[in-house]
C-alpha positions in Angstrom: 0.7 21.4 7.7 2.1 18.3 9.2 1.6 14.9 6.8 0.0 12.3 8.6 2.0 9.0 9.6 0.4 6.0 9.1 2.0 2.2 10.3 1.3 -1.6 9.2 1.8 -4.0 12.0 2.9 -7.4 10.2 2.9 -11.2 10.5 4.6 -13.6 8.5 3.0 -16.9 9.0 1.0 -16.1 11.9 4.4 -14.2 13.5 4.5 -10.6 14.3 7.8 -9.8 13.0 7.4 -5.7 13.2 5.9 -2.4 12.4 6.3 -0.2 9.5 5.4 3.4 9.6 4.6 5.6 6.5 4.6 9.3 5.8 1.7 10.7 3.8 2.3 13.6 1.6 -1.2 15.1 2.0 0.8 18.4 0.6 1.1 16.8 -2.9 -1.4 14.1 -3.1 -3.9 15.0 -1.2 -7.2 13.0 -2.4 -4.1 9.6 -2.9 -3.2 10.0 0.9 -6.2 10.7 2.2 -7.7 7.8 0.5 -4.9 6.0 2.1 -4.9 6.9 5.8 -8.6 6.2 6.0 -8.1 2.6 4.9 -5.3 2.5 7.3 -7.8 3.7 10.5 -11.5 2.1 9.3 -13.2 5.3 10.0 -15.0 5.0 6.6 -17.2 1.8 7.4 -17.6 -0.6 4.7 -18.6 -0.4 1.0 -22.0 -0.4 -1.1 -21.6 -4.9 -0.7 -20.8 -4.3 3.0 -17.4 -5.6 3.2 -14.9 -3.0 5.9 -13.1 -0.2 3.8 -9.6 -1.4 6.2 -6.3 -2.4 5.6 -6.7 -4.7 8.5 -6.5 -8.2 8.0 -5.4 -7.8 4.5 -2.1 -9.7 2.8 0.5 -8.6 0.4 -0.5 -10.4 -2.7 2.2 -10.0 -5.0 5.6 -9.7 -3.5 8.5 -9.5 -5.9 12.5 -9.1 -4.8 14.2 -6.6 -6.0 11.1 -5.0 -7.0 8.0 -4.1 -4.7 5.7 -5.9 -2.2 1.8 -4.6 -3.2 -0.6 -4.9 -1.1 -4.5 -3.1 -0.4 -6.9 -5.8 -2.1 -9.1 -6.1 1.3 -12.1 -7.8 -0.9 -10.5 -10.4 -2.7 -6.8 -11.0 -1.4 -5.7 -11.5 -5.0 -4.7 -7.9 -6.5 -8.4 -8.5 -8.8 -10.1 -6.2 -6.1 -10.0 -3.5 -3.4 -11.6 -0.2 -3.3 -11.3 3.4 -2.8 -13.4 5.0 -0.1 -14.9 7.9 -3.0 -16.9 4.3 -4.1 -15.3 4.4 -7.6 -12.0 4.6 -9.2 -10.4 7.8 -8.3 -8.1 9.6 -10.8 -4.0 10.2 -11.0 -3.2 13.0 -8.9 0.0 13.4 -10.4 3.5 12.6 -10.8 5.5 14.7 -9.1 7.2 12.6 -6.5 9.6 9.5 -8.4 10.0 6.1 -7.6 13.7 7.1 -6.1 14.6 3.8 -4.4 13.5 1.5 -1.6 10.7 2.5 0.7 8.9 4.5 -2.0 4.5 3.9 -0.9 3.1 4.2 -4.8 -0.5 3.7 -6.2 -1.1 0.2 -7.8 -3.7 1.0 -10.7 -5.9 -0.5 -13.0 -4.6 1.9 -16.0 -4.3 5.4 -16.2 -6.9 7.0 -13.7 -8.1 3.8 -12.0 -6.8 4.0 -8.6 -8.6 2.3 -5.8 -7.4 0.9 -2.6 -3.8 -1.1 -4.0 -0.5 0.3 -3.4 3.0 -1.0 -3.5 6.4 -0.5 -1.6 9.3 -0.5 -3.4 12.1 -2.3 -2.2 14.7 -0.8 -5.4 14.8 2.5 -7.9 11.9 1.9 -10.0 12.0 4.7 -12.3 10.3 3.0 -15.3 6.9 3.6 -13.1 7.5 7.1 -12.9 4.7 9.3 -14.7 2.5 5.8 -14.5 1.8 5.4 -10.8 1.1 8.2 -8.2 3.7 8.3 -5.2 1.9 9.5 -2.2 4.6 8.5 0.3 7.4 7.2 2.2 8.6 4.4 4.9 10.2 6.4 7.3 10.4 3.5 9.5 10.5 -0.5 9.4 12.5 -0.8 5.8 13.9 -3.7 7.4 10.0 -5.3 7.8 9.5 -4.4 4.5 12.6 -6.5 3.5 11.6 -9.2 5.7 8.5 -9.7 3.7 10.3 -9.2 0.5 12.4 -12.2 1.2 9.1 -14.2 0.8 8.5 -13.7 -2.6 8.7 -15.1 -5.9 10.1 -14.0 -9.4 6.4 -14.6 -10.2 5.3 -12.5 -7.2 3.0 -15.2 -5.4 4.1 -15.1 -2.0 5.7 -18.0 -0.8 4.3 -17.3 3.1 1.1 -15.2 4.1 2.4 -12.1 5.0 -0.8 -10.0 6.6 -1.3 -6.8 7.9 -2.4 -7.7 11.5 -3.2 -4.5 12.6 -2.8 -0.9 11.0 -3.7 3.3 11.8 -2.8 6.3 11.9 -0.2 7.8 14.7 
């Protein structure tokens, strides 16, 4: 079975400064990935309030160097909201993949089993998250994007620029 590859186009202050693609890994996490690519494409329609179940348009709200960009709050831009398209929280697949080093795509959660539409790349080892958040990918290209928006962050992770995905699907 192939894993689907997914890709963030992204601006920086109203700039398109590159794509990054993402490799799902539908053979571990099914349900996390799936989850994921369908917010990446739109092809789920909107939520029980009507607002799109997309990627699109969205910012990374909390970027922080030598740490992780997160991103995936499409309802309230400020890491409060987002949603997964089962209409609830959906539970922690598991934990078999680690957060190895940069360009690791990981589930942002609410608490154990509260997964919804947040994620995170990580931009170092983060092996403290390990057996905490579900890692249901990989960059396999545009690390260098992914640094780019690092480098607008803060130690308090509000970004210092708008950094948005423009555009986003599956290839």
């Amino acid at each position: 079975m192939d894993r689907p590859n997914v890709f963030f186009d992204i601006t920086i202050r109203g700039k398109l400064v590159g794509r990054i693609v993402m490799e799902l890994y539908s053979d571990i996490t099914p349900k996390t990935a799936e989850n994921f690519r369908a917010l990446c494409t739109g092809e789920k329609g909107v939520d029980k309030s009507g607002k799109k179940l997309h990627f699109k348009g969205s910012k990374f709200h909390r970027i922080i160097p030598n740490f992780m960009i997160q991103g995936g709050d499409f309802t309230h831009g400020n890491g409060c909201g987002g949603e997964s398209i089962y209409g609830e929280m959906f539970p922690d697949e598991n934990y078999t993949e680690k957060h190895t080093g940069a360009g690791v795509l990981s589930m942002a959660n609410f608490g154990k089993n509260k997964n919804g539409s947040q994620f995170f790349i990580t931009t170092v080892k983060t092996s403290w998250l390990d057996g905490k958040h579900v890692v249901f990918g990989k960059v396999n290209e545009g690390l260098e994007v992914v640094k780019q928006i690092e480098e607008n962050g803060s130690k308090s992770g509000e970004p210092q620029n708008d950094c948005v995905i423009s555009n986003c699907g599956q290839l």
